[in-house]
C-alpha positions in Angstrom: 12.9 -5.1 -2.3 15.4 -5.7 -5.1 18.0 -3.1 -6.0 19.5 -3.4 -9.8 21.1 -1.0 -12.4 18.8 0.4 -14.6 17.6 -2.5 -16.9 14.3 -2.9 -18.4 14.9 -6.1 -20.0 16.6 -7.4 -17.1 13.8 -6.4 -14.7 11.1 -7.9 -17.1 13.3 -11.3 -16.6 13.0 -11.0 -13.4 9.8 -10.1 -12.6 9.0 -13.1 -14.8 11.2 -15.5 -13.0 10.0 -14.0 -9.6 6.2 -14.3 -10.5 6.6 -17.7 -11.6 8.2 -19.4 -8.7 6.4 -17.4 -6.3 2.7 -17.5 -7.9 1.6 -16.1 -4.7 3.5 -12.9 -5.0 3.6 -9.8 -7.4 6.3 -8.0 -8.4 6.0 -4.3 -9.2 8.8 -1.6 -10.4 9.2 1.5 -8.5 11.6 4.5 -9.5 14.3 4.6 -7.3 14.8 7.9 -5.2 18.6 7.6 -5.8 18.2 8.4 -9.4 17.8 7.3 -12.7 20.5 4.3 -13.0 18.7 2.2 -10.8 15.3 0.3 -10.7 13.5 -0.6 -7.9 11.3 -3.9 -7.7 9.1 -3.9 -4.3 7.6 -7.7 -3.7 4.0 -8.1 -2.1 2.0 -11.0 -1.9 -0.5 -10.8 -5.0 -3.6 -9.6 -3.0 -1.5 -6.5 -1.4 -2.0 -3.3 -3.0 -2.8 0.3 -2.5 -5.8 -0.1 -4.2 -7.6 -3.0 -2.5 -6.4 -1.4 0.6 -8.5 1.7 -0.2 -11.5 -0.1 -1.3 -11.2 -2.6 2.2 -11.4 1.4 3.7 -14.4 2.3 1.3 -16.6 -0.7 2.6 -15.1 -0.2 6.1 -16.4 3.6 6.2 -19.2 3.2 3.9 -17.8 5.7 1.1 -18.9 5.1 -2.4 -16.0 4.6 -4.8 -17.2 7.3 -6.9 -16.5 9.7 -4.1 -12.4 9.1 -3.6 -10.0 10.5 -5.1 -6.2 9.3 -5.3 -3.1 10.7 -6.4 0.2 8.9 -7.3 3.6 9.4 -8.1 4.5 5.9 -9.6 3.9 2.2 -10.6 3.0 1.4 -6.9 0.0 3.1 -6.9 -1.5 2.3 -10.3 -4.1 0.0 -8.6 -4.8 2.6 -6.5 -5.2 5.1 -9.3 -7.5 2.7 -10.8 -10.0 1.7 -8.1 -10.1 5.8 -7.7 -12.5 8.0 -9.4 -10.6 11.1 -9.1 -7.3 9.8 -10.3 -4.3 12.0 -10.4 -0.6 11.6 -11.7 1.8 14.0 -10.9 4.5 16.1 -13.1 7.7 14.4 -12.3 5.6 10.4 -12.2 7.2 8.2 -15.1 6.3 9.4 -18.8 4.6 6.0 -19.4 2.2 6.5 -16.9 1.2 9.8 -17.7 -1.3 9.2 -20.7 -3.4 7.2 -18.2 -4.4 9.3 -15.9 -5.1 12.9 -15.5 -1.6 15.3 -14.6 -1.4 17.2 -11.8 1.7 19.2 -10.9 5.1 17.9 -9.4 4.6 16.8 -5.9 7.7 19.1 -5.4 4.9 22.2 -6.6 2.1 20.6 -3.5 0.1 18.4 -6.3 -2.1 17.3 -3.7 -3.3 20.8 -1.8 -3.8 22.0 -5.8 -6.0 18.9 -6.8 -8.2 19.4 -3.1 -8.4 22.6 -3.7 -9.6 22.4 -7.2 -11.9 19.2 -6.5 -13.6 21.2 -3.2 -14.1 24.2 -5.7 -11.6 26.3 -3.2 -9.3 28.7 -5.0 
Protein backbone atom coordinates (compact mmCIF):
# COMPACT_ATOMS: atom_id res chain seq x y z
CA UNK A 1 0.00 0.00 0.00
CA UNK A 2 1.09 3.51 -0.84
CA UNK A 3 0.19 6.51 1.29
CA UNK A 4 0.19 10.12 -0.52
CA UNK A 5 -1.57 13.52 -0.16
CA UNK A 6 -4.56 13.82 -1.95
CA UNK A 7 -3.46 13.99 -5.65
CA UNK A 8 -5.31 12.80 -8.57
CA UNK A 9 -2.85 13.64 -11.13
CA UNK A 10 -0.07 12.39 -9.05
CA UNK A 11 -1.72 9.08 -8.36
CA UNK A 12 -2.60 8.57 -12.17
CA UNK A 13 1.40 9.00 -12.55
CA UNK A 14 1.88 6.62 -10.46
CA UNK A 15 -0.38 4.08 -11.06
CA UNK A 16 1.10 4.43 -14.58
CA UNK A 17 4.60 4.14 -13.64
CA UNK A 18 3.71 1.26 -11.14
CA UNK A 19 1.70 -0.73 -13.86
CA UNK A 20 4.32 -0.41 -16.36
CA UNK A 21 7.35 -1.79 -14.52
CA UNK A 22 5.39 -4.22 -12.68
CA UNK A 23 3.09 -5.64 -15.72
CA UNK A 24 2.18 -8.30 -13.40
CA UNK A 25 0.57 -6.16 -10.83
CA UNK A 26 -2.53 -3.70 -10.65
CA UNK A 27 -2.77 -0.80 -8.98
CA UNK A 28 -6.14 0.34 -7.57
CA UNK A 29 -7.14 3.67 -5.41
CA UNK A 30 -8.91 3.22 -2.22
CA UNK A 31 -10.28 6.21 0.01
CA UNK A 32 -8.29 6.59 2.84
CA UNK A 33 -10.13 6.06 6.33
CA UNK A 34 -8.07 9.00 7.69
CA UNK A 35 -9.88 11.46 5.63
CA UNK A 36 -10.02 13.29 2.61
CA UNK A 37 -6.30 14.73 2.13
CA UNK A 38 -5.00 11.45 1.51
CA UNK A 39 -5.20 8.70 -1.25
CA UNK A 40 -4.68 5.31 -0.81
CA UNK A 41 -3.23 2.95 -3.66
CA UNK A 42 -3.53 -0.94 -2.54
CA UNK A 43 -1.13 -3.18 -5.04
CA UNK A 44 -2.26 -6.77 -6.05
CA UNK A 45 -0.97 -8.95 -8.52
CA UNK A 46 -3.22 -8.33 -11.75
CA UNK A 47 -5.34 -11.61 -11.34
CA UNK A 48 -6.26 -10.66 -7.46
CA UNK A 49 -9.58 -9.25 -6.97
CA UNK A 50 -12.69 -9.29 -5.09
CA UNK A 51 -14.46 -10.23 -7.97
CA UNK A 52 -12.59 -13.23 -9.40
CA UNK A 53 -12.46 -14.31 -5.78
CA UNK A 54 -16.28 -14.48 -5.67
CA UNK A 55 -16.71 -16.15 -8.97
CA UNK A 56 -13.63 -18.95 -7.94
CA UNK A 57 -16.51 -19.31 -4.82
CA UNK A 58 -19.53 -19.39 -7.37
CA UNK A 59 -17.90 -22.49 -9.30
CA UNK A 60 -16.59 -23.80 -5.92
CA UNK A 61 -20.28 -23.96 -4.47
CA UNK A 62 -22.13 -24.29 -7.62
CA UNK A 63 -24.09 -20.78 -7.36
CA UNK A 64 -25.14 -19.23 -10.50
CA UNK A 65 -23.86 -15.65 -10.92
CA UNK A 66 -27.17 -14.46 -11.44
CA UNK A 67 -28.01 -15.40 -7.92
CA UNK A 68 -25.18 -13.12 -5.78
CA UNK A 69 -25.41 -10.17 -4.77
CA UNK A 70 -22.54 -7.67 -3.62
CA UNK A 71 -22.23 -4.49 -2.02
CA UNK A 72 -19.30 -2.09 -1.92
CA UNK A 73 -18.07 0.89 -0.43
CA UNK A 74 -15.20 1.83 -2.95
CA UNK A 75 -12.86 1.32 -5.93
CA UNK A 76 -11.72 -2.00 -4.39
CA UNK A 77 -14.65 -3.68 -4.96
CA UNK A 78 -15.75 -2.53 -8.46
CA UNK A 79 -14.80 -5.92 -9.90
CA UNK A 80 -16.65 -7.36 -7.41
CA UNK A 81 -19.70 -5.11 -8.09
CA UNK A 82 -19.35 -6.09 -11.63
CA UNK A 83 -19.20 -9.90 -11.66
CA UNK A 84 -22.39 -9.45 -9.17
CA UNK A 85 -25.87 -9.34 -10.26
CA UNK A 86 -27.26 -7.62 -7.39
CA UNK A 87 -24.82 -4.84 -7.21
CA UNK A 88 -25.01 -2.24 -4.47
CA UNK A 89 -23.08 1.10 -3.74
CA UNK A 90 -23.47 2.70 -0.65
CA UNK A 91 -24.30 6.52 0.44
CA UNK A 92 -21.05 7.64 1.67
CA UNK A 93 -18.94 5.32 -1.58
CA UNK A 94 -17.13 7.99 -3.89
CA UNK A 95 -19.54 10.28 -6.07
CA UNK A 96 -17.87 8.85 -9.23
CA UNK A 97 -18.84 5.57 -8.54
CA UNK A 98 -22.26 6.15 -7.74
CA UNK A 99 -23.91 6.40 -11.30
CA UNK A 100 -22.73 2.85 -11.86
CA UNK A 101 -24.38 0.97 -9.76
CA UNK A 102 -27.57 0.94 -7.75
CA UNK A 103 -27.33 3.20 -4.10
CA UNK A 104 -27.99 1.84 -1.09
CA UNK A 105 -27.77 3.67 2.23
CA UNK A 106 -24.50 4.62 4.21
CA UNK A 107 -22.94 1.56 5.62
CA UNK A 108 -23.04 3.80 8.85
CA UNK A 109 -27.32 3.42 8.35
CA UNK A 110 -26.67 -0.97 8.02
CA UNK A 111 -26.67 -0.83 3.99
CA UNK A 112 -26.32 -4.38 3.90
CA UNK A 113 -29.23 -5.74 6.52
CA UNK A 114 -31.56 -3.07 4.30
CA UNK A 115 -30.54 -4.49 0.82
CA UNK A 116 -31.11 -8.45 2.34
CA UNK A 117 -33.89 -7.45 3.65
CA UNK A 118 -35.37 -5.86 0.61
CA UNK A 119 -33.85 -8.61 -1.86
CA UNK A 120 -35.40 -11.67 0.57
CA UNK A 121 -38.79 -9.53 0.38
CA UNK A 122 -38.53 -9.19 4.45
CA UNK A 123 -39.64 -5.85 5.75
Amino acid sequence: MVIFPNDESLFNKLKIKVEKLFPEVRAIRATSPLGTGYIWMELFHKDVSKGNGIAHLCEIIGVHPGQTMGIGNDYNDIDLLNFTNYSYLVENAPEELKPHFENAPSNEDHAFSIIVKRLLGIS
